[in-house]
Steps between C-alpha positions, in 0.01 A plus 500: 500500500720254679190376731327420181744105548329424836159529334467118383622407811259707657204344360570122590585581894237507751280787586677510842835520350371769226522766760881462641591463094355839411675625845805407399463644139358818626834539720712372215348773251583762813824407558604523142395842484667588812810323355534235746649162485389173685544136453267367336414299840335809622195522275476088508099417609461475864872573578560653903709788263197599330326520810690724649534776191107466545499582878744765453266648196221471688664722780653788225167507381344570851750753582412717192125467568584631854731779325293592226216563827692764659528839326724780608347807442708833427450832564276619249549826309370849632596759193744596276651711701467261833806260556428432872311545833456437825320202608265657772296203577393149458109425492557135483769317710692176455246188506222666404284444215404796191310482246533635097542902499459478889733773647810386693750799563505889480807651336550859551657722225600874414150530371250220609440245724502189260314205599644155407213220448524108449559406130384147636299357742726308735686487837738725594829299590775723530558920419872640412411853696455642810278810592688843435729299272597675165336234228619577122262401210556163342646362846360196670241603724347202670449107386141353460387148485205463282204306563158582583353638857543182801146403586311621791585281816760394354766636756216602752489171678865516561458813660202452701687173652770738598309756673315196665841348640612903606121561649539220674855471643431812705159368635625199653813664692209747700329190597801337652557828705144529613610237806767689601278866496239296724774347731692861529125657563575589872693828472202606329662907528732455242339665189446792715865636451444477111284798476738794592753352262300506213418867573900622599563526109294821502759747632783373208226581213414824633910597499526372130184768412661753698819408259332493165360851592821680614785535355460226196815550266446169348567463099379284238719435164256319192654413204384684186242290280590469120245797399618752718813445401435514155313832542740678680728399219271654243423791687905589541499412151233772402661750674872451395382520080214700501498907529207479692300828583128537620261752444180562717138586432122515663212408431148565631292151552147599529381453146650124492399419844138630443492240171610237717243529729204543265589165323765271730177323583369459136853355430531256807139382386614473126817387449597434844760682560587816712566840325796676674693776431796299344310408148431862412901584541604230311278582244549861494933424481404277209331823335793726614740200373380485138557893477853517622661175387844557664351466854384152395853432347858336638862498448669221311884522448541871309089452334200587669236273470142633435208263570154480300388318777411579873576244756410664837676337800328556795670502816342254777607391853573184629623415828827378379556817257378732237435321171360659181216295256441626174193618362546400055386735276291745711443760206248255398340472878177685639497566878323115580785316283739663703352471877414137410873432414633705754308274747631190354815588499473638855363149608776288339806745685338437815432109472873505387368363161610756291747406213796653268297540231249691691788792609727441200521854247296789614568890338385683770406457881223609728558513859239577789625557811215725607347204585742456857439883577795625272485890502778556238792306345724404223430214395851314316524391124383143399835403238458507233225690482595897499194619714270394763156719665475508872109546656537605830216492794155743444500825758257735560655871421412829467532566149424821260191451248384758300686770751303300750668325809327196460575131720569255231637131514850506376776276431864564386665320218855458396658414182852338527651475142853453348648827430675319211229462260212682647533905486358684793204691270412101442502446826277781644274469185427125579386615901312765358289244225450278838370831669228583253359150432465368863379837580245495225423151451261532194838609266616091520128374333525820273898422402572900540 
């Protein structure tokens, strides 16, 4: 190594000129990889060039501490099938500080609301997107300047000494017009004339009620949100490749809702759930699944694909759209496994938490709409999936039993299936399986 020459030299110099010497050599070794020439002046002990290359090293290396601090953050990725979103709001603004995994931004897809969190803790010091702005994954997203949390009172005394100096600028200008109130007191009638003023603005606000009550034509245009966009897409979709056709049945309630009420209580005590009316269809359409295959199957291309499996999406409401969780494997369920996971589920749509993976795949669809008052209705096909059970609300009817006319609960159900795999015996045959075991509960612990 070429430094290896200075060492001698090194050793009989002072201590206080060591340090300059092993400058200089340290600069000498980096300029020679960085393929620079210098006169041999610069890396002379103590000269004012060698000073300078230090100052201006010293001021590189402070500008990549102070770059390497900052970290721009991009916009992280949602699914497979996600590219983008819409940025639909910022939980932490410019300035302010957020710790590790702390959330700082809501981006709203086709499927999910996907919440972006910290990868750092740090201040935020600049974002790249605006509210309603179209953000695409892998773009910058917003800049953070690590560090830890400022300490408490750090900037508090700055702020109380503001509010001090605004507190008090408008408490000293009353005192100077006190003198001139006490001066002026003679004409001591003058607030009198302020009190039908403040009452004259009655008559306007009862014209404006009398407005917003007759004749209101007034409209109000709201953009579309990223879900209900991408379910009306769907939904068109559905019906411009599926032969759809639905096919109706009844069934009489009172044996299921007389086991319901001898045990819900048992159960909430148990296992802490509530038994509804919603675990006993999904496990009866698993029974009626596993005996007529093709209603559990979907078109691929010119193959149908049959499914050993059932993946039960169950249709749920949210306040920004219908979305559709997915209960794994039910076959293997009992009527707990599948209220417990029907709650969870439930929980997670409505906290927005709910995530691709928990509505990606599904074979067949349940949807309840008896539970807003629905009478009757066909419900539309889930694609792939080439059938899907509507529930509908429970009525009181007069029905026939036993050449009796007997009052029973009742509620309608309707089968919606693609006409393209599923045969219309299949069809009728799968309502009719749903018929005897909801009617006759005891068949689904039997297996018959």
């Amino acid at each position: 190594m070429q430094s290896s020459r200075f060492a001698p030299l090194a050793m009989n110099l002072s201590r206080s000129a060591r340090a300059p010497l092993a400058q200089g050599m340290r600069y000498l070794a980096q300029a020679r990889n960085l393929h620079v020439q210098a006169p041999a002046a610069t890396y002379m002990v103590g000269s004012k060039r060698l000073r300078q290359n230090a100052g201006v090293q010293s001021n590189w290396y402070r500008q990549q501490i102070r770059t390497y601090a900052d970290k721009v953050v991009k916009v992280p990725q949602m699914a497979e099938s996600i590219s983008e979103g819409t940025l639909k709001q910022w939980v932490k603004q410019v300035g302010d500080f957020v710790a590790q995994d702390e959330e700082v931004a809501t981006i709203e897809t086709d499927k999910i609301d996907v919440t972006v969190n910290s990868p750092a803790s740090g201040t935020i010091v600049e974002v790249y997107a605006q509210e309603e702005d179209n953000v695409a994954v892998g773009a910058d997203f917003f800049k953070l300047e690590l560090g830890d949390a400022p300490k408490e009172g750090a900037a508090a005394p700055a702020k109380k000494e503001q509010k001090k100096e605004e507190e008090s600028k408008p408490a000293e200008e009353p005192k100077k017009e006190e003198p001139k109130k006490q001066e002026s007191s003679a004409p001591a009638p003058t607030p009198a004339p302020s009190q039908p003023k403040k009452e004259a603005p009655a008559a306007p606000a009862a014209d404006e009620s009398d407005k917003k009550v007759y004749g209101n034509r007034n409209e109000r245009r709201v953009k579309m949100n990223r879900m209900r966009l991408r379910i009306a897409e769907r939904l068109k979709e559905s019906q411009d490749t599926a032969a759809s056709l639905t096919t109706f049945n009844e069934i009489d309630m009172s044996n299921l809702m007389n086991l319901r009420k001898l045990y819900k209580d048992a159960i909430v005590k148990k296992h802490g759930v509530k038994f509804g009316f919603m675990s006993a269809f999904v496990k009866a359409s698993a029974a009626a699944l596993e005996e007529l295959p093709a209603v559990n199957a979907s078109i691929d291309g010119n193959e149908i694909v049959y499914h050993d499996f059932i993946d039960m999406s169950v249709a749920v409401a949210t306040p920004k759209g219908l979305v559709t969780p997915v209960l794994r494997n039910v076959e293997d369920m009992n009527f707990i496994d599948i209220e417990k996971n029907i709650a969870a589920l439930g929980q997670k749509a409505r906290d927005n938490k709910i995530t691709i993976e928990d509505m990606a795949g599904g074979t067949f669809t349940i949807s309840n709409g008896g539970v807003f008052g629905s009478l009757m209705g066909t419900p539309i096909l889930n694609t792939p999936q080439s059938a899907i059970l509507g529930m509908h609300a429970i009525k009181e009817r007069p029905v026939v039993v036993d050449g009796k006319i007997e009052i029973r609960p009742m509620m309608y159900v309707a089968l919606t299936y693609d006409h393209r795999i599923i045969d219309g015996r299949e069809a009728v045959t799968f309502l009719v399986r749903i018929k005897e075991m909801i009617e006759d509960p005891r068949r689904l612990l039997l297996e018959i």
